[in-house]
N, C-alpha and C positions, 0 to 999 in steps of 0.2 A: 365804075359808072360815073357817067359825068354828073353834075351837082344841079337839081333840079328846084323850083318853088315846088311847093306842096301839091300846086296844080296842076300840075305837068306830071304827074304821076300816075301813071293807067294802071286799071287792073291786072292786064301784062305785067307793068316793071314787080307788080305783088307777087303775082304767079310763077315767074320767070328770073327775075332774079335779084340777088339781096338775101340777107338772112332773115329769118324765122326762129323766134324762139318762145319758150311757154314757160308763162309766169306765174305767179300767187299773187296776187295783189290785197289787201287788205279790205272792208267794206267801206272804209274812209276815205282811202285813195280812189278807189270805184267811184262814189259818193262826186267828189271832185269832179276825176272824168267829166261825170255823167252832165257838169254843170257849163263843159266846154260850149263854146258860142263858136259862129262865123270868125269871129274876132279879127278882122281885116285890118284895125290897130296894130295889132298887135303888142297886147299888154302883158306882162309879165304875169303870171298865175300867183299872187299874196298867199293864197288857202296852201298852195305845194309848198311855198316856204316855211309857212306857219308849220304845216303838217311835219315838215322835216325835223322842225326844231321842237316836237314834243318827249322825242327820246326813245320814240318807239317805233319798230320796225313795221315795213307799209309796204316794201317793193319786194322781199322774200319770204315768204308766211310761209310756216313749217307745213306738213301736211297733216298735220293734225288739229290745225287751230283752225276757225273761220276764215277763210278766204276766197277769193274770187277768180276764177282762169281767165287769164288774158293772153293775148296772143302777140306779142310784136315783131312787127316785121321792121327792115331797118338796113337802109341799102349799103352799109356799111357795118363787117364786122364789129367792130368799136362802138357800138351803140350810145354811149356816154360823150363823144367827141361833140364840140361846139358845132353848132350849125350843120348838122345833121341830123335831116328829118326820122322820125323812128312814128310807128303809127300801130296803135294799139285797137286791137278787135277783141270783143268781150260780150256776152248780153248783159245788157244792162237788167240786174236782182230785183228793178221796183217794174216797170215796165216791161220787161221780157225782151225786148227789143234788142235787135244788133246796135251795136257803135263803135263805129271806129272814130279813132279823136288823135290827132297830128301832132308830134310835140316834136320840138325843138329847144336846146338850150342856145344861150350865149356864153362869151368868154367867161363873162359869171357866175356860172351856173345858176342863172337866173331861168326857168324852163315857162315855156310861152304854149298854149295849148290852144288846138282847134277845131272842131266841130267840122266831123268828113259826113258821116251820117248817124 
């Protein structure tokens, strides 16, 4: 698939094609999520860093420990590759509500998030 903005992405390219996979997410990394903005800057997410560097696991939660289902889709096998958008769908645990929240890293793996709905 050719390489799209975030916004150029219809519910076709979700539907139709790209992979799909189901995750555990932690309620800290939901937490996060939940806190994505428009962010049209685009600023690096500090909270995913920080959260990374506390030693504890966030993006595989067993199935027996609290965790949250999320859904990522992600037009590219490779889901971890720089500059490939991946887009997580979840209901948000305080709200009830859908959200989907756009992420992207860079060559740093510095990961940048955004607020779809």
């Amino acid at each position: 698939m050719q390489d799209l903005r975030l916004e150029e992405y219809t519910v076709n390219h979700i539907m139709t094609e790209g992979f799909t996979t189901e995750k555990r997410f932690s309620p800290e990394l939901v937490a996060i999520l939940t806190k994505a903005t428009r962010n049209e800057g685009m600023d690096a997410c500090v909270e995913l860093r920080n959260l990374e560097d506390d030693g504890q696991e966030h993006y595989y939660m067993p199935e027996n420990s609290e965790y949250i289902p999320v859904t990522q889709w992600c037009s590219e096998e490779e889901e971890t590759e720089p500059q490939v958008w991946s887009i997580f769908m979840f209901n948000d645990p305080v709200t009830k509500s859908t959200r989907m929240i756009g992420w992207i890293c860079d060559s740093h793996c510095e990961a940048y998030l955004r607020k779809i709905v």
